[in-house]
N, C-alpha and C positions, 0 to 999 in steps of 0.2 A: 747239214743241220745236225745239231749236238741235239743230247738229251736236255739240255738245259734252255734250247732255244724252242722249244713248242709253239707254236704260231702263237701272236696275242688270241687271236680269236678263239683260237681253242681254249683258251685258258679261263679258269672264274673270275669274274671281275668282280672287285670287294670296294668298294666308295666309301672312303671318309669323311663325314659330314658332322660339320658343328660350324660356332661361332668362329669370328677372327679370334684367332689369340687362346682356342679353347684346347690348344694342343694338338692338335691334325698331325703337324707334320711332324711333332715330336714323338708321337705314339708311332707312328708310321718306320721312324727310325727305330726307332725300340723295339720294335717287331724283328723290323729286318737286320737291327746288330749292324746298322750302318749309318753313316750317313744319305738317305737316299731322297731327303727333302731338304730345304731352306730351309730352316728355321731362325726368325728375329723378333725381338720385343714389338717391333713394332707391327701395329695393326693391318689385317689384310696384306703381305707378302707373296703367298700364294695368290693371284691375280686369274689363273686361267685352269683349267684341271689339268694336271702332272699325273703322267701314265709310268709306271714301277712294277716292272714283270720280274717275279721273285719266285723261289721255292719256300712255301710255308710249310712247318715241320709238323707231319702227319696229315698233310694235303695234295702235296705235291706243289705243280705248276698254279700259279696265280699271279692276277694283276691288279695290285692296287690302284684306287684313282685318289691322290690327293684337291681336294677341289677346295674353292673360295670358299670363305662364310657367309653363312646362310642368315646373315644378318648387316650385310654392308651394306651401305646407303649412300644418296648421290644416283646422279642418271650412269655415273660410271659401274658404282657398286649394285643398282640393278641387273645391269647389264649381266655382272659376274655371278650375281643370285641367279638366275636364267640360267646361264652356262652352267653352274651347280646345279638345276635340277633337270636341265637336259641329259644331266650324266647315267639318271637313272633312269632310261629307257636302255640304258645296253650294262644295270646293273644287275646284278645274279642274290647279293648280301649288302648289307652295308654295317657301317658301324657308326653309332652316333654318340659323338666326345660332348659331354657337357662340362661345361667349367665348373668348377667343384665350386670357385669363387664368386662367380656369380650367378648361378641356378638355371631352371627349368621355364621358359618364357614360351612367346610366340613363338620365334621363329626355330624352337623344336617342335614347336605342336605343329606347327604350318608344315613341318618339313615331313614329321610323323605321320600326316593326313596322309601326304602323299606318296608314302613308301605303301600305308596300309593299301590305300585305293590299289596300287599296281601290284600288292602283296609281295612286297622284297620284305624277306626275310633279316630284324635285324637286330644288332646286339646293342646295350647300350652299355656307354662306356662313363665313368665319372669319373675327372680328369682332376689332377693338383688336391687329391685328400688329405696330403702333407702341408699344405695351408689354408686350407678350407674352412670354414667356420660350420659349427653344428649346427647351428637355426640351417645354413643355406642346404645344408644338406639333408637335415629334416624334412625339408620342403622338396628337396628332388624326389627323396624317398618315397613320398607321397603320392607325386605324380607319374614315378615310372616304376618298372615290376621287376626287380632284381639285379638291377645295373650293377656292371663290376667295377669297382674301386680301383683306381691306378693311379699313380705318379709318374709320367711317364720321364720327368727327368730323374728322378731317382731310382726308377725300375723296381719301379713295385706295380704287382700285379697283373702283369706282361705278358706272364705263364698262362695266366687265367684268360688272357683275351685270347692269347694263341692257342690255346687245345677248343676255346667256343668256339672259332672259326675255322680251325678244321673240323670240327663236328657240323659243321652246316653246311661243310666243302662235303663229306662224305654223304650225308643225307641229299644232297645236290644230286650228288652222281648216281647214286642208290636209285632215285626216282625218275632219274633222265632213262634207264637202262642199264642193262646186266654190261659187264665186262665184256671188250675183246675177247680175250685168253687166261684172265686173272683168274676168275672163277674156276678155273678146271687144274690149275696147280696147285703143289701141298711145299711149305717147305724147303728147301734142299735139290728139289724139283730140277733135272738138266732140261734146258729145250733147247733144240735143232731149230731155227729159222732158217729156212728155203728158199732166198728172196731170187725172183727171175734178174735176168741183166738187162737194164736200163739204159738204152745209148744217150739216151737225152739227158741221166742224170749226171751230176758234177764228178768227176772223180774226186776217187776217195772223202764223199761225204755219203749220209744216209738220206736216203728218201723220207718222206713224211708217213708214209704208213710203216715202213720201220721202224720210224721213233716213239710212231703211237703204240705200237706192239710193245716192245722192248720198255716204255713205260709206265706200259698197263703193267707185263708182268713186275718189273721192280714195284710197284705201288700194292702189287697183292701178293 
């Protein structure tokens, strides 16, 4: 096991949540500097939630979940609304992309209700400001309490999304409990790890309380 493979489970899981077409998976890429979603014009593409274990910068280990719109219709597109709010019982944050183009309706309040009920913590995001008209945006303004401005295909405001969600990756872990080992280095700091020999583990890979160590200290 690398430093970069940290079990899913240990890792924060962050949900991306908006309409079809309201840029989910485009911000997602624009996060990560990759391609790591489908993205296409056309509606609802995403179909089932898409799991994306990444290192966010100034968080560490995380797992995004790209998931359907929370506005698809049809006994199919229920279906996938379902599966989009099944997501958040194994959510930690989320983010929720509103279309700059077409505003603030039901199904972010309906989705809103239910983050607040189970108090996921969550950032909102206002998506395509670069074509957006200012009535629709007046009107988001109204409805939600400091949303940050992004284009995500033109990479504006990306920075802004990425330092909120490591600030809520840190207050996460802050309240979960104190560090491993983080907490007692300064610095420049050498440490000796003393690990016993393990016959069952793989050779030459790291065990999992290794990696947890070794990535507490790099994280503090």
């Amino acid at each position: 096991m690398s430093l970069n493979e940290t079990p899913r489970a240990n890792r924060f899981h962050i949900a991306i949540l908006g309409r079809r077409n309201a840029g989910k998976s485009s911000l997602l890429n624009a996060i990560s500097g990759q391609n790591a979603a489908i993205v296409s014009p056309v509606p609802g593409t995403t179909t089932d939630p898409v799991y994306r274990a990444m290192e966010l910068h100034g968080a560490g280990p995380v797992v995004f979940i790209d998931t359907p719109g929370i506005d698809d219709v049809g006994d199919l597109g229920g279906e996938r609304v379902s599966r989009t709010l099944k997501v958040l019982r194994k959510t930690d944050a989320a983010i929720l992309v509103i279309d700059g183009t077409v505003g603030y309706g039901e199904p972010e309040k309906r989705v809103m209700t239910e983050m607040e009920d189970r108090r996921i913590p969550v950032i909102t995001v206002v998506n395509k400001i670069d074509v957006a008209q200012d009535g629709v945006l007046d009107e988001i303004y109204r409805e939600c309490r400091g949303p940050i401005r992004v284009s995500a295909s033109e990479q504006i405001g990306i920075s802004a999304v990425v330092s909120a969600m490591a600030d809520l990756v840190r207050q996460s872990a802050s309240a979960a409990g104190p560090p491993l080992i983080g907490d007692l280095l300064e610095p420049g700091d050498i440490v000796v790890l003393v690990v016993p020999v393990d016959i069952e583990a793989p050779k030459g890979r790291l065990i999992l309380p290794q990696v947890q160590t070794i990535r507490d200290i790099l994280d503090h």
